[in-house]
C-alpha positions as CSV (number, residue, x, y, z in Angstrom):
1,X,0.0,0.0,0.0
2,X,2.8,2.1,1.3
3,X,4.4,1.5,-2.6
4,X,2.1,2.1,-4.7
5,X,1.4,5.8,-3.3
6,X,5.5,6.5,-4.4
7,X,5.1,4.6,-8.2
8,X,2.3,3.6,-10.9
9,X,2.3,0.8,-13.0
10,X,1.8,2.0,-16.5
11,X,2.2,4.7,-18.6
12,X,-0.4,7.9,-19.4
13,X,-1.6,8.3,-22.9
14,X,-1.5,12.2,-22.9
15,X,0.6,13.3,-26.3
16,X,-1.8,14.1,-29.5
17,X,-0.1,14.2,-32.7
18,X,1.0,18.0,-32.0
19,X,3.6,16.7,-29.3
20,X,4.4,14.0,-31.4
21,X,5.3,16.2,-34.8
22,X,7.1,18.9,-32.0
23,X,9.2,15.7,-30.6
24,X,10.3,14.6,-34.1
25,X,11.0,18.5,-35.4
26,X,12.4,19.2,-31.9
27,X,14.5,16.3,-31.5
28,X,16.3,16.9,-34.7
29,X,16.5,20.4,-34.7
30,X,20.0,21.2,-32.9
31,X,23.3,22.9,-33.2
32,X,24.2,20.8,-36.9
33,X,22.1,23.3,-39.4
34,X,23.5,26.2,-37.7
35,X,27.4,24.6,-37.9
36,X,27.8,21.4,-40.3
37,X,27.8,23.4,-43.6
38,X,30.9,24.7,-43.3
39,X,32.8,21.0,-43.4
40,X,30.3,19.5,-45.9
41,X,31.3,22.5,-48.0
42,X,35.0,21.7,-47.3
43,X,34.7,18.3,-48.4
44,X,32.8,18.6,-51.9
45,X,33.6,21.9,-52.3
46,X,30.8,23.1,-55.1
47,X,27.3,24.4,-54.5
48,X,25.3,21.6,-56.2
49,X,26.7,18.5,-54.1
50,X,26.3,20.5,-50.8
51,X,22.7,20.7,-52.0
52,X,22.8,17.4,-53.4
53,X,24.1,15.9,-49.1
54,X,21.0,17.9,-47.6
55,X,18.7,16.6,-50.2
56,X,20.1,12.5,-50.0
57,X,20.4,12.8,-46.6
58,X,16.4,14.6,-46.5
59,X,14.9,11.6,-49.0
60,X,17.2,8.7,-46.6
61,X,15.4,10.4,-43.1
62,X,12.0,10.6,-44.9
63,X,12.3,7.4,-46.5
64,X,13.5,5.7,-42.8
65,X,10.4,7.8,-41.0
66,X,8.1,6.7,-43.2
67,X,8.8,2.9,-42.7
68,X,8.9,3.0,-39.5
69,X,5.6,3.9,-39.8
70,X,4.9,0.7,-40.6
71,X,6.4,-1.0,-37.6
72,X,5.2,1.5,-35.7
73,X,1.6,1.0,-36.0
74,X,2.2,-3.2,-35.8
75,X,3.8,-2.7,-32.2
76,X,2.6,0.8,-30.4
77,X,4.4,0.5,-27.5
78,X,7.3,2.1,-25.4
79,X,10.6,1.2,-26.8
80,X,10.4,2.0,-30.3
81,X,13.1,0.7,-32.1
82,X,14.5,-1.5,-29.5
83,X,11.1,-3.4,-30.0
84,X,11.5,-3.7,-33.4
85,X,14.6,-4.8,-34.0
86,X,13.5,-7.7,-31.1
87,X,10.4,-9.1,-32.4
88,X,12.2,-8.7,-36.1
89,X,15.4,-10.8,-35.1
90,X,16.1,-11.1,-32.0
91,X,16.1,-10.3,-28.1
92,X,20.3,-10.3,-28.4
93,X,19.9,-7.8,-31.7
94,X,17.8,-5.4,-29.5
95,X,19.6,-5.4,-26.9
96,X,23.0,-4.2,-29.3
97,X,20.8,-1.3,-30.4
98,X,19.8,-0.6,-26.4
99,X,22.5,-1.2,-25.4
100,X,24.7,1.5,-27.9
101,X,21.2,3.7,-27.6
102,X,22.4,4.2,-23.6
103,X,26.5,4.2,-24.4
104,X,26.8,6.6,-27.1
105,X,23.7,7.3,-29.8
106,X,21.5,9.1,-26.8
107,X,23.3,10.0,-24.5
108,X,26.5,10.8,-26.6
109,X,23.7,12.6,-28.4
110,X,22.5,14.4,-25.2
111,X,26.0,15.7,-24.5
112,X,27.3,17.2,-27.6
113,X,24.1,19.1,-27.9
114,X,24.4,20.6,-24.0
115,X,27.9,21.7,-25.0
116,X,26.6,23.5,-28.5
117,X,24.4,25.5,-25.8
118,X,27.1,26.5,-23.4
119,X,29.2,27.5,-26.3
120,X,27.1,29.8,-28.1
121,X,25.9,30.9,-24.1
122,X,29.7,32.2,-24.4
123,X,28.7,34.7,-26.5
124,X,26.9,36.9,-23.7
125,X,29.3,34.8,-20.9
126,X,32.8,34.8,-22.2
127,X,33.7,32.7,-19.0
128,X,32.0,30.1,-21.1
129,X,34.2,30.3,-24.0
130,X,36.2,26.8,-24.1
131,X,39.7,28.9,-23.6
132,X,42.6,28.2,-21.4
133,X,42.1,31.1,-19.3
134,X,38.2,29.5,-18.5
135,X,39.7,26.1,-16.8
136,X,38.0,25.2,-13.4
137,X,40.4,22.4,-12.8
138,X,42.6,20.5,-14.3
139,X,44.1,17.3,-13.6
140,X,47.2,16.2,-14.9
141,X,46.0,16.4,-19.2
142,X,42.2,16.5,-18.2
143,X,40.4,20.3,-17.9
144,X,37.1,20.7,-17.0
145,X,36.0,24.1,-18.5
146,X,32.9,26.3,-17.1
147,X,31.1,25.0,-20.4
148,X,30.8,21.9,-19.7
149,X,29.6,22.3,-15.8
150,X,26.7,24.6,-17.8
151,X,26.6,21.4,-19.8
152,X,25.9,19.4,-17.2
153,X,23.4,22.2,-15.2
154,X,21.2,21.9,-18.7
155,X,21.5,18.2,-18.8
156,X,20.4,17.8,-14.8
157,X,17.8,20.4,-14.9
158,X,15.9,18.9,-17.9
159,X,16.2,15.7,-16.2
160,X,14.6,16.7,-13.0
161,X,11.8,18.6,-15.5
162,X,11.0,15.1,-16.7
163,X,10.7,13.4,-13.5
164,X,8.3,15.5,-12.1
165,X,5.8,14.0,-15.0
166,X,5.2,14.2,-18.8
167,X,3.2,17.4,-18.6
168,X,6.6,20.0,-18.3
169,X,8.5,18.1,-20.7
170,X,5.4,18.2,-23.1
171,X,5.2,21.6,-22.7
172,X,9.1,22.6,-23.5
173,X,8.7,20.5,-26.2
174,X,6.2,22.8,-27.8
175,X,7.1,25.9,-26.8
176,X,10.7,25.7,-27.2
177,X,10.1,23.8,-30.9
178,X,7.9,26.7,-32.7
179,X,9.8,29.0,-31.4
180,X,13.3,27.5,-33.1
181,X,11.1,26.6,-36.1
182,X,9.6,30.4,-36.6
183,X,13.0,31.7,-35.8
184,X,14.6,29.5,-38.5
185,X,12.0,30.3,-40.5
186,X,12.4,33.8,-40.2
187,X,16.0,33.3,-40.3
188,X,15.5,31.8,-43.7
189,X,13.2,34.4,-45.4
190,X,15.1,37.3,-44.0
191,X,18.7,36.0,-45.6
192,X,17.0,35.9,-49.0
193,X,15.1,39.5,-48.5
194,X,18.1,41.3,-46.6
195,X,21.4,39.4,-47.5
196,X,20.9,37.4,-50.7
197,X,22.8,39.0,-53.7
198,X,22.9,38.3,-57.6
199,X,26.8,38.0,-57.8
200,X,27.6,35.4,-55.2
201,X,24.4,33.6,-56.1
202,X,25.8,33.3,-59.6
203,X,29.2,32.3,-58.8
204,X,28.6,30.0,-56.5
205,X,26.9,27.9,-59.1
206,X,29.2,28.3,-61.7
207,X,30.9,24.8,-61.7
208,X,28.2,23.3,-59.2
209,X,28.9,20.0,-59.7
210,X,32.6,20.0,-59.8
211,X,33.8,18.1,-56.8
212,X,36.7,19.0,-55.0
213,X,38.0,19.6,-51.7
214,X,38.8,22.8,-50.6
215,X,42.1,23.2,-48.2
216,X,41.1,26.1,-45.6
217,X,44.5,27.2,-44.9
218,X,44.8,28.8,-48.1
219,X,41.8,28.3,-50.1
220,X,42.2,30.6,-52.9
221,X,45.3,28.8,-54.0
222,X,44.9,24.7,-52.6
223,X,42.2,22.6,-54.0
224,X,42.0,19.3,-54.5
225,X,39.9,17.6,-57.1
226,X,37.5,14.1,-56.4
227,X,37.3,11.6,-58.9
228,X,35.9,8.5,-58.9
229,X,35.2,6.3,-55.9
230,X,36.3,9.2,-53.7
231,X,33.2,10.8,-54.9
232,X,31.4,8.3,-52.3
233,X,33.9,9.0,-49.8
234,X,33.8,12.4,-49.6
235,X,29.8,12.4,-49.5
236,X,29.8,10.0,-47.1
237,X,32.1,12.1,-44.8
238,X,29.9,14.8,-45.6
239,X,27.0,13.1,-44.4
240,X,28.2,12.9,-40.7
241,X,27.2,16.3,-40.2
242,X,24.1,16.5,-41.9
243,X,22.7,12.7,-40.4
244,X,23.5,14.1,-36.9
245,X,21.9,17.1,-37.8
246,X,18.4,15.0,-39.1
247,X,19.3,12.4,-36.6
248,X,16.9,11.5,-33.9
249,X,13.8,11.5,-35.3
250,X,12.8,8.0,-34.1
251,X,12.5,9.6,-30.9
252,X,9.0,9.8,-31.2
253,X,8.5,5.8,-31.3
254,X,10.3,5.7,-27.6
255,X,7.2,7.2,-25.9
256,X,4.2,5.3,-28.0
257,X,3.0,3.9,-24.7
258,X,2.2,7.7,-23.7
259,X,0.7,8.7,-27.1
260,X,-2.8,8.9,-28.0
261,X,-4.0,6.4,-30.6
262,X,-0.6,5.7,-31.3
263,X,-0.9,3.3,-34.7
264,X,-2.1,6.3,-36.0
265,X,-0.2,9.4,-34.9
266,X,3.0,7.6,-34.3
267,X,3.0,7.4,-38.1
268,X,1.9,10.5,-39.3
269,X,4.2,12.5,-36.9
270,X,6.9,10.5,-38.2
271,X,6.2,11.6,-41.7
272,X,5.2,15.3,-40.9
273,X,8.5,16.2,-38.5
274,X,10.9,14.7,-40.9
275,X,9.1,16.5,-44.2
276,X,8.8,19.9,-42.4
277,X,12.8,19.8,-41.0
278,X,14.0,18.6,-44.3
279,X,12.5,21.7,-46.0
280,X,13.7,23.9,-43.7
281,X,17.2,22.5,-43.5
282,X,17.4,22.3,-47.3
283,X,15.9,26.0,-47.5
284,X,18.7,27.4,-44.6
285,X,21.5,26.1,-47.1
286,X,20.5,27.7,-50.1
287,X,19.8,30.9,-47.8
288,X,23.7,30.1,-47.1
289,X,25.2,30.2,-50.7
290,X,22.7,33.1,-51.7
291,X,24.2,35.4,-49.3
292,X,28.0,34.2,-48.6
293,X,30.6,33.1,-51.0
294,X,31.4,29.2,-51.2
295,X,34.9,29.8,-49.4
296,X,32.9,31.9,-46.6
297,X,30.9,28.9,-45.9
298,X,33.8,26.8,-45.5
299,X,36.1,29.3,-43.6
300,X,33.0,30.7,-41.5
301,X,35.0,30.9,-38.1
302,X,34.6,27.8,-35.2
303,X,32.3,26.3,-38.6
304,X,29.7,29.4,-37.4
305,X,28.1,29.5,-41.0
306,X,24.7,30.4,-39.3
307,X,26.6,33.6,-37.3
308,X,28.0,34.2,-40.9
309,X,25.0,34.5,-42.8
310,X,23.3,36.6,-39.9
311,X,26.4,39.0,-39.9
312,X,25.7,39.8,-43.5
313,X,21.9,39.6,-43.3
314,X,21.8,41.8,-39.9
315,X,25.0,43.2,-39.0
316,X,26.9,43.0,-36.1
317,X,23.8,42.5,-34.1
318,X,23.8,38.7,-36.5
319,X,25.8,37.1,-34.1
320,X,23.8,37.2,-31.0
321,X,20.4,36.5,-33.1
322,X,22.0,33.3,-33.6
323,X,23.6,33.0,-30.7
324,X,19.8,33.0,-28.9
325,X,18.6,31.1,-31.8
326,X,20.9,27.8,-30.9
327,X,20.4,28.3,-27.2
328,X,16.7,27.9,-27.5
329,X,17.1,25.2,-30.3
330,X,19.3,23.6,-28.1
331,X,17.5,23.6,-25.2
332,X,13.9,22.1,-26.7
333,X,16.5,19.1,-28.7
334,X,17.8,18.5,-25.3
335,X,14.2,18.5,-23.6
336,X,13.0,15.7,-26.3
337,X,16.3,13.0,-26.3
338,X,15.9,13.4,-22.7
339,X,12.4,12.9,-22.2
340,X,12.2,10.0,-25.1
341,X,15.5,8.6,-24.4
342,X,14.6,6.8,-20.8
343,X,11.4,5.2,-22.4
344,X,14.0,2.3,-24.1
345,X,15.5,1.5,-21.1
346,X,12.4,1.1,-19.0
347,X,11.2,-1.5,-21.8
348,X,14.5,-3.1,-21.9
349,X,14.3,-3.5,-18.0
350,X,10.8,-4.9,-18.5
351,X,12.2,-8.0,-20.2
352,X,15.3,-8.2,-17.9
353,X,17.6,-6.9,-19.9
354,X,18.6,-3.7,-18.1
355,X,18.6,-2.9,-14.5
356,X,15.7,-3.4,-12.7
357,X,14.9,-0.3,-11.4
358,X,14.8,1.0,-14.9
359,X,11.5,-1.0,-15.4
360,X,9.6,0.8,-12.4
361,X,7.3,3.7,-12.7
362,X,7.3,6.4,-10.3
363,X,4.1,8.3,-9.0
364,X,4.3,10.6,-12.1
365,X,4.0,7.9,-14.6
366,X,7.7,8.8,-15.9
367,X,10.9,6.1,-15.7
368,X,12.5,8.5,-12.8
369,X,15.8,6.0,-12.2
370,X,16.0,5.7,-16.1
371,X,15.7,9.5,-17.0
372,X,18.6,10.1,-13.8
373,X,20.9,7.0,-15.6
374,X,20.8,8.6,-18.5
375,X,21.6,11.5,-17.3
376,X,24.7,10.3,-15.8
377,X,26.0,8.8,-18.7
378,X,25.6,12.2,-20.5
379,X,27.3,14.4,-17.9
380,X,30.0,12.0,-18.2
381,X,30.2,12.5,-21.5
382,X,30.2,16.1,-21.5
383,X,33.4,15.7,-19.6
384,X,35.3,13.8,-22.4
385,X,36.2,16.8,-24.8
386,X,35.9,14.6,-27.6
387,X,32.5,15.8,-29.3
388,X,33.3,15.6,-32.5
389,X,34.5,11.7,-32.3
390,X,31.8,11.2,-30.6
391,X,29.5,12.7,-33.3
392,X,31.5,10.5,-35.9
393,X,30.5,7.7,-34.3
394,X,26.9,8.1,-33.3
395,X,26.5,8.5,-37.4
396,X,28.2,5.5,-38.4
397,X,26.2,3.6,-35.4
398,X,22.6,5.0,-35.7
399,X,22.7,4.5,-39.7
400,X,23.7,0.6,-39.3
401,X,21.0,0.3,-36.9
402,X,18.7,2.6,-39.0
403,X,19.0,0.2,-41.9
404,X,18.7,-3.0,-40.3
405,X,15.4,-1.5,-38.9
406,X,13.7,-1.0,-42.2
407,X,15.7,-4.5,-43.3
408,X,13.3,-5.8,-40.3
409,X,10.2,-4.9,-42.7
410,X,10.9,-7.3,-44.8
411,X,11.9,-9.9,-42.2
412,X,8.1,-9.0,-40.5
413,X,6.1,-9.7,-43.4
414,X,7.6,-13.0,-43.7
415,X,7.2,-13.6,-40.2
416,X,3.9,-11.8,-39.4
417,X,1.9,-11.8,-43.0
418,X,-1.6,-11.4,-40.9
419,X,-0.3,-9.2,-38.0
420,X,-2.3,-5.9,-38.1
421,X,-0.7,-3.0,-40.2
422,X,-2.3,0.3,-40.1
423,X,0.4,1.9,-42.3
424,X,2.6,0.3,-44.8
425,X,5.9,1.2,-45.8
426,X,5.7,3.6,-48.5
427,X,7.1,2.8,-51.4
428,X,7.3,-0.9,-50.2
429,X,9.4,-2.3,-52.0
430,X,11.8,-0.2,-53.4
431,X,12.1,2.6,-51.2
432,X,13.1,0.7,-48.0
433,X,15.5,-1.3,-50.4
434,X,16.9,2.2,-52.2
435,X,17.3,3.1,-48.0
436,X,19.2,0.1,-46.7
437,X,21.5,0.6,-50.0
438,X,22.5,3.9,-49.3
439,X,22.6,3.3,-45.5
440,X,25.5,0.4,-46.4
441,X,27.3,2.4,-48.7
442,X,27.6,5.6,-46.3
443,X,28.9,2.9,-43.1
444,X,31.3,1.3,-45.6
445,X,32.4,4.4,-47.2
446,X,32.9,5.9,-43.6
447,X,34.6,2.6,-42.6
448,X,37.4,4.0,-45.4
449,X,37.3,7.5,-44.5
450,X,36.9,7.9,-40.9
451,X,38.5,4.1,-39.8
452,X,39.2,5.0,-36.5
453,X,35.8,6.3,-35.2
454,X,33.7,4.0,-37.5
455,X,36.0,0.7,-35.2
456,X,35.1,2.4,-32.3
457,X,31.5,2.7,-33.0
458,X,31.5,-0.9,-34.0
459,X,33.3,-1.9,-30.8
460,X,30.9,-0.3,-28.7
461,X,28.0,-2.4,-30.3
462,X,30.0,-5.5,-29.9
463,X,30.9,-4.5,-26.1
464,X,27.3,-5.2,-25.8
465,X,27.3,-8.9,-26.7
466,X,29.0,-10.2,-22.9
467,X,27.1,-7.9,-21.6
468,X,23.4,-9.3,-23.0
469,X,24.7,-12.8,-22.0
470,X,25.6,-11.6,-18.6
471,X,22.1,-9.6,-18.0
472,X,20.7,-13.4,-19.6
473,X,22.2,-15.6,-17.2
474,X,21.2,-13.0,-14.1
475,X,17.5,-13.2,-15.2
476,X,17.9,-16.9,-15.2
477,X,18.8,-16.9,-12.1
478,X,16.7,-14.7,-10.4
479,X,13.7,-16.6,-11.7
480,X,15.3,-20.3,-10.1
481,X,15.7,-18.0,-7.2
482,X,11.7,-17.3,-7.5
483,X,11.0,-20.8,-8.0
């Protein structure tokens, strides 16, 4: 009696299809529009291909969102695609994706966005400026700079939000999410009115599709020209940026135990976030190369191409409209990986694959010991210094596990021809096909490119395996123990 006035035993179907769209569009909304440009524009190096990453990596999103649809509506519960991927395969293959979900892809996630906060923060605080002279401490190699404690404030803050029920964290969710997508909007509309100009419109698509690198030490004089399969390479390098920056959309399928009629909405949210952000992402860069010159966008100082364009389109003042601008974005991303994120390991707990207190309820209907685990992880994280590995590997990770999601399609309809499927993959079969092709060649091509991060990513996944067998052979035991 005493218990069950301190926890709840199921979840509260409160979220419409308005939190739902604001969770996709929120969650994928960060710091990468406002920043990524600058190295995918260093790496091809022409107007046309960095339109042409924005658009692939736009139709791969869309294409992914729209199939998970599918699976979506065929099992609307908590856990998204940790559920998928274990009623497609295998318990062992669901727990790899969990698993990484908790080690890098969220929480990783979680971290690097925090940190894009504090540093654009440092714009009003200098103190936050990830300088020397803004150490707290420092032990022997290892700094912990004022940034990253903000970091970790945000990270703790939003975590205690979301304990205390899913009405806050619902309600940053839509505030904070129009608000980035007016401002981008507005951000959009104003750089073609105010900034855009004939001349640099014009030469930047003079030779659009003529791939080359572009060496930003002395870029007037060092180029180097992409031929053949290097072509792939240097779009799939590309894609990093931009697949972070549309990454987390899936978010939404965490939380289908709190949504309302969820075989429906799940689905349609799904589709109607990832359309809208794609627009608007594909929109901001052509705003970009109207108003700056192709060399501007890839010199844009600390990869700032978002403070760039505003310094043409507004002045001065530019830089702290943006600067606001990624601290709200920021802030509402952070809100929705951290209020989605805990959802997967409450269902992996619930088959005995995570730690048990994971799996329990408290008396606001939220996973209060999962939201505060993750939360750890991230502030951890935020300590390592190493965003932009980290960021390398999340991509490489997320788009293996992306593609053998929409692989698990196929597998489903072998497996469950009469289940009940309120949407179907659209396109089925040669979208989900055209997906999980590009998906493979942008993990392989990465693999060549990026070796180092793309092994670590893979090792992370593999770390998991012991650890599934381990968290096996406990639940084993615990039920002889029962019996």
């Amino acid at each position: 009696m005493a218990e069950s006035t301190k926890t709840t035993s199921s979840f509260r179907p409160t979220l419409g299809l308005l939190d739902g769209t604001m969770i996709v569009a929120g969650s994928m909304i960060g710091s990468g529009i406002f920043i990524v440009s600058a190295d995918i524009t260093r790496n091809v190096g022409s107007a046309g291909w960095l339109i042409f990453v924005w658009l692939i990596t736009g139709f791969m999103t869309i294409t992914a969102a729209v199939s998970y649809g599918e699976l979506s509506g065929m099992y609307p519960k908590a856990g998204g695609q940790y559920v998928y991927l274990k009623e497609a395969y295998n318990p062992l293959t669901g727990f790899l994706y969990g698993w990484s979900f908790f080690a890098v892809i969220q929480t990783g996630t979680i971290a690097a966005v925090a940190v894009a906060f504090s540093k654009f923060a440092g714009y009003f605080f200098p103190s936050l400026e990830l300088t020397d002279a803004n150490v707290v401490f420092m032990l022997g190699g290892f700094k912990v700079y004022w940034a990253q404690l903000v970091a970790i404030v945000l990270i703790v803050f939003l975590t205690y939000v979301n304990t205390r029920g899913l009405e806050g964290g619902k309600w940053i969710q839509r505030i904070f999410t129009m608000t980035k997508i007016v401002s981008l909007f507005g951000l959009i509309v104003f750089g073609f009115l105010l900034g855009a100009k004939h001349n640099v419109w014009q030469a930047n698509w003079t030779n659009a599709w003529h791939m080359h690198k572009l060496n930003v030490n002395d870029i007037f004089a060092t180029t180097s020209p992409v031929v053949g399969l290097a072509v792939v390479g240097a779009i799939a390098a590309s894609m990093t940026g931009s697949i972070f920056s549309s990454d987390a959309w899936n978010n939404v399928t965490f939380i289908a135990g709190e949504m309302k009629n969820p075989k429906r909405n799940i689905g349609l949210s799904l589709f109607l976030g990832t359309l809208m952000i794609t627009i608007i992402y594909v929109s901001a860069n052509l705003m970009y190369v109207s108003v700056m010159p192709l060399n501007q966008i890839a010199t844009a100082p600390q990869d700032r191409v978002a403070v760039a364009a505003a310094n043409v389109i507004f002045g001065n003042a530019g830089t702290y409209v943006i600067a606001i601008m990624i601290m709200i974005s920021t802030f509402g991303c952070d809100n929705g990986l951290i209020l989605a994120g805990a959802r997967v390991y409450h269902t992996m707990a619930g088959d005995g694959l995570f730690f048990r207190q994971a799996g329990v309820l408290n008396k606001n209907a939220v996973p209060g010991w999962a939201l505060w685990a993750q939360c750890v992880v991230a502030c951890v994280l935020c300590l390592s210094g190493r965003y932009g590995d980290l960021l390398d590997m999340i991509a490489f990770v997320a788009v293996a596990f992306y593609a053998l999601t929409v692989l698990g399609i196929f597998v489903l309809r072998k497996k469950q021809p009469a289940m009940e499927r309120p949407y179907k993959a659209f396109g089925y079969p040669v979208l989900p096909i055209v997906y999980i092709v590009l998906a493979l060649v942008f993990c392989v091509a990465l693999i060549i490119q990026k070796p180092t991060y793309a092994t670590w990513g893979l090792a992370i996944v593999l770390a998991g395996i012991p650890l599934y067998y381990i968290a096996v052979a406990r639940r084993k035991g615990g039920v002889e123990a029962i019996n």
